[in-house]
C-alpha positions in Angstrom: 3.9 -68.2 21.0 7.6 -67.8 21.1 9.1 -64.3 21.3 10.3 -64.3 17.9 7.0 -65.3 16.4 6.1 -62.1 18.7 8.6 -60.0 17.4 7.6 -60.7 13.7 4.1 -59.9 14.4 5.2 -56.6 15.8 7.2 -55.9 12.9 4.2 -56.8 10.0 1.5 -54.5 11.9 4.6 -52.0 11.9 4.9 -52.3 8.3 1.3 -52.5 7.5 0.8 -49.2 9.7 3.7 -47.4 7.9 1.7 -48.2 4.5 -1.4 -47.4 5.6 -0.1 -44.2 6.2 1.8 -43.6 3.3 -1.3 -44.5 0.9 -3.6 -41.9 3.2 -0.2 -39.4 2.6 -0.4 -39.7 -0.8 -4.2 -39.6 -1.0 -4.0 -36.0 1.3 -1.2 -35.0 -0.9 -2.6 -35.5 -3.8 -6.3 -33.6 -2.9 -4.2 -30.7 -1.9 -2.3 -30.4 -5.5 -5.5 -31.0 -7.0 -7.3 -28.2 -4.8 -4.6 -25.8 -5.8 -4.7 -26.5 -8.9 -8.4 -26.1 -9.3 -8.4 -22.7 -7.3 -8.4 -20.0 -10.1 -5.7 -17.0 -10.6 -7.0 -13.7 -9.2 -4.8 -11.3 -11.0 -5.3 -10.9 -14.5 -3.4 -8.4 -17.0 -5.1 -6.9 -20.0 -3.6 -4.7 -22.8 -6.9 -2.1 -23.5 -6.5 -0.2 -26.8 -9.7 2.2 -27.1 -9.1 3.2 -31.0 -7.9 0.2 -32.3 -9.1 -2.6 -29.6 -12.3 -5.3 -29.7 -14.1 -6.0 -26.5 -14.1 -10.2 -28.2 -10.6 -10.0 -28.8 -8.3 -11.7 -25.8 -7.2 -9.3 -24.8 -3.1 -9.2 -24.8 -0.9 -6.6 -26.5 -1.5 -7.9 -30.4 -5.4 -8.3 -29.5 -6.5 -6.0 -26.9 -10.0 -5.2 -25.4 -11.4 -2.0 -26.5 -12.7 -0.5 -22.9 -11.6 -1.0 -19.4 -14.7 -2.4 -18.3 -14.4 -5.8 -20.5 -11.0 -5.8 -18.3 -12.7 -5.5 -15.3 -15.5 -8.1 -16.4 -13.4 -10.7 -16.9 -10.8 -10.2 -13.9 -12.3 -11.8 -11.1 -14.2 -9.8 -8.7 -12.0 -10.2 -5.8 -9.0 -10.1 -8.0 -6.5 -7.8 -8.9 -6.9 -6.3 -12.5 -4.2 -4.7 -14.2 -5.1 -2.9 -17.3 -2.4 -1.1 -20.0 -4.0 1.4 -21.6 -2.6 1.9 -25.3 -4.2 5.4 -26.1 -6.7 7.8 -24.8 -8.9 6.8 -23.0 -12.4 9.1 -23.2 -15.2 8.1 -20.5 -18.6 8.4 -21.8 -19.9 6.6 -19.0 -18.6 5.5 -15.1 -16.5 2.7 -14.7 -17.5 0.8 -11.7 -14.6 -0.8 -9.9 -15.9 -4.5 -9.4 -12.4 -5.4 -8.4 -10.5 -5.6 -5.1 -7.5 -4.1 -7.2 -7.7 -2.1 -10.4 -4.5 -0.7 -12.0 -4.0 1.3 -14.6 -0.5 1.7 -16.6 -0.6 3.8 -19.4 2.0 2.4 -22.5 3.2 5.9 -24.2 3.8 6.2 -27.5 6.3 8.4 -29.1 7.4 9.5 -25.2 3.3 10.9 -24.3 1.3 9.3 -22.2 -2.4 8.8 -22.4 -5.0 10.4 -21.3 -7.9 9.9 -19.0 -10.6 11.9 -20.5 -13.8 12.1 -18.0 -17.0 13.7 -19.5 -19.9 15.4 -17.9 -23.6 14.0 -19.2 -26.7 14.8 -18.6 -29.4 12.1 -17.2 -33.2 11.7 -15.9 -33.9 9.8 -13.0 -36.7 8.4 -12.4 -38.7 11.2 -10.5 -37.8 13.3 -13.7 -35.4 14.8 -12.5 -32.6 16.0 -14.8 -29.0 16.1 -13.6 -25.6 16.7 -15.0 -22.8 15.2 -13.6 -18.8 13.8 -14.8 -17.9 10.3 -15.2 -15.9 8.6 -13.2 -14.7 6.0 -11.2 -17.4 4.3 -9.3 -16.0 2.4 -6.1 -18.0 -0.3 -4.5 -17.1 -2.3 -1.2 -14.7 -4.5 -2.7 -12.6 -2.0 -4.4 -10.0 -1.9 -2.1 -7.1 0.3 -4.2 -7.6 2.1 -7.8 -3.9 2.9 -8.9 -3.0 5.2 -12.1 0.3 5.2 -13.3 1.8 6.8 -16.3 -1.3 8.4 -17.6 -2.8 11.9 -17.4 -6.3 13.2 -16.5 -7.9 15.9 -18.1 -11.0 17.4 -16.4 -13.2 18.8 -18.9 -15.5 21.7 -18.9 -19.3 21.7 -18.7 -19.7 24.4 -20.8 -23.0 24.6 -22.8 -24.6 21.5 -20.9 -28.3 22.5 -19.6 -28.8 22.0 -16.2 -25.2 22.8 -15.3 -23.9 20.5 -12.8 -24.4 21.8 -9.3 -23.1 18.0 -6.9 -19.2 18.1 -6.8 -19.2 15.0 -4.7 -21.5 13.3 -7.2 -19.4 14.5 -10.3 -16.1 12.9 -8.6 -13.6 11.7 -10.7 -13.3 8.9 -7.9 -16.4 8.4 -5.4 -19.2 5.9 -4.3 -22.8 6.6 -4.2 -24.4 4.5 -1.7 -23.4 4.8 2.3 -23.8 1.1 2.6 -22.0 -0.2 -0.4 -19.1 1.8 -0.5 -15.6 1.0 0.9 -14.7 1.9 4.6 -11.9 3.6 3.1 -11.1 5.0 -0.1 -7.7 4.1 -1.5 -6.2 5.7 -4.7 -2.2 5.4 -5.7 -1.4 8.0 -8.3 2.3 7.8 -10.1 3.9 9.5 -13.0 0.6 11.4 -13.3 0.0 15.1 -14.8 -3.9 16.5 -13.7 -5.1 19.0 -15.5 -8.2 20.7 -15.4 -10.7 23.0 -17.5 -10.8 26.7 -16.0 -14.6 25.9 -15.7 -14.3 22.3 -14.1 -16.7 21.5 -11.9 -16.3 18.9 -9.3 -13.9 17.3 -6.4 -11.3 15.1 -7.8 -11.8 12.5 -4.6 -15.9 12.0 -3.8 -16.9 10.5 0.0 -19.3 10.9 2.4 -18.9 8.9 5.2 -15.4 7.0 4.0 -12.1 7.4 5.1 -9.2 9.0 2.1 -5.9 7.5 1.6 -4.2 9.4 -1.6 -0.7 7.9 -2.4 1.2 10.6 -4.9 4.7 9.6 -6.5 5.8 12.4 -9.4 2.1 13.8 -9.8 1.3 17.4 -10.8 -1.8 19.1 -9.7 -3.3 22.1 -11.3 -2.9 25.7 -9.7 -6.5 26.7 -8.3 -6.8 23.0 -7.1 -6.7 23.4 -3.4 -10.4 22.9 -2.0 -11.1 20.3 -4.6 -8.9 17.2 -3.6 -11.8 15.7 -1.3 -15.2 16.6 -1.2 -15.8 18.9 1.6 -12.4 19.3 2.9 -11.9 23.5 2.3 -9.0 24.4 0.3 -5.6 24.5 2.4 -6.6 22.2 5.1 -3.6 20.5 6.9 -3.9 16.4 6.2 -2.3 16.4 9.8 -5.3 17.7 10.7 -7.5 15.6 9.1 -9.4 12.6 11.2 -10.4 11.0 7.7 -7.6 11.7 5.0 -3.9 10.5 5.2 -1.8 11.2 2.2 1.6 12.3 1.4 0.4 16.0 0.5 1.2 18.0 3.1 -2.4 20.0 2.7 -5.2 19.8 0.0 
């Protein structure tokens, strides 16, 4: 075999290796786009209009859902959920945070900002016994952040209601219930927020038991009398410097 007969030998496996490797390329490439494409978009923004709002309609600003929840439903669980809240917003029931993200932007109208209207109710378990407690928001171990911006909170008074509620961790406007499906920490971003409270408002405004507290505040106003009631169990006045379980930009709760 002559060297040039070797030579063009060398250069057709060459060539044939270069396409063989361009079709595999292509193939690779191709499965990737496609895998992308196929993954599904976490974060999902809903308009929620509680007045005026359907929980079948889409969803956007001309056909919004009626209730948070329906927002949270269809985000995906280990999404981020953005909901705009079009009016006030009264909570006859918790909202569990199923989301890794929930937040909530309130859309004002005429210059006010909606409300976040919590109720207490009254419930039987099933040993009988009968309990009163607010709604709130219920984190699980995938809630990672609940952030409220541009809305105001009202806590209400649970005047008249028989048994009177006597748990302030359990009547949290934010808190978990279980020790084992609750997050390690609990992580709530507040911003362009007014609280206000009842004079006879029962409850702590954070709930935890064995979590860790991380309370982000950016132009919110707290009530006077409020100190004591930030965290469950933390006494009114204590230093957050001094604190092994809370870090937030308040210098003391």
């Amino acid at each position: 075999m002559s060297l040039e007969s070797d030579v063009a030998n060398l250069v057709t496996q060459t060539n044939s290796l270069l396409s063989y490797f361009q079709t595999r390329k292509a193939g690779i490439d191709a499965a990737v786009a496609a895998a992308i494409a196929a993954a599904p978009e976490t974060s999902r923004s809903w308009y929620v209009d509680p007045v005026n709002g359907l929980d079948t309609n889409k969803g956007t600003q001309a056909e919004p859902f009626k209730t948070i929840n329906k927002a949270i439903a269809v985000t995906p669980p280990s999404g981020v959920c953005t909901a705009y809240i079009m009016d006030d917003y009264d909570m006859p029931a918790g909202i569990g945070s199923l989301n890794s993200v929930l937040i909530m932007i309130g859309v004002a109208k005429n210059g006010v900002r909606p409300k976040l209207k919590p109720k207490y109710v009254t419930s039987t378990d099933a040993n009988s016994v009968t309990t009163t407690n607010m709604t709130g928001f219920n984190m699980y171990l995938a809630s990672n952040l609940i952030s409220i911006r541009d809305m105001d909170i009202y806590l209400p008074s649970p005047a008249g209601l028989n048994p009177a509620p006597n748990n302030a961790r359990a009547g949290s406007f934010f808190r978990g219930f279980s020790s084992v499906n609750v997050p390690t920490v609990f992580n709530v971003s507040l911003e362009n927020v007014a609280v206000t409270m009842a004079a006879d408002w029962f409850g702590n405004f954070i709930g935890v038991t064995s979590s860790s507290v991380v309370l982000a505040t950016t132009n919110v106003s707290f009530p006077s009398g409020f100190a004591g009631r930030y965290v469950s169990n933390v006494a009114a006045g204590a230093l957050v410097k001094d604190l092994g379980h809370v870090m937030s930009n308040l210098a003391s709760l």
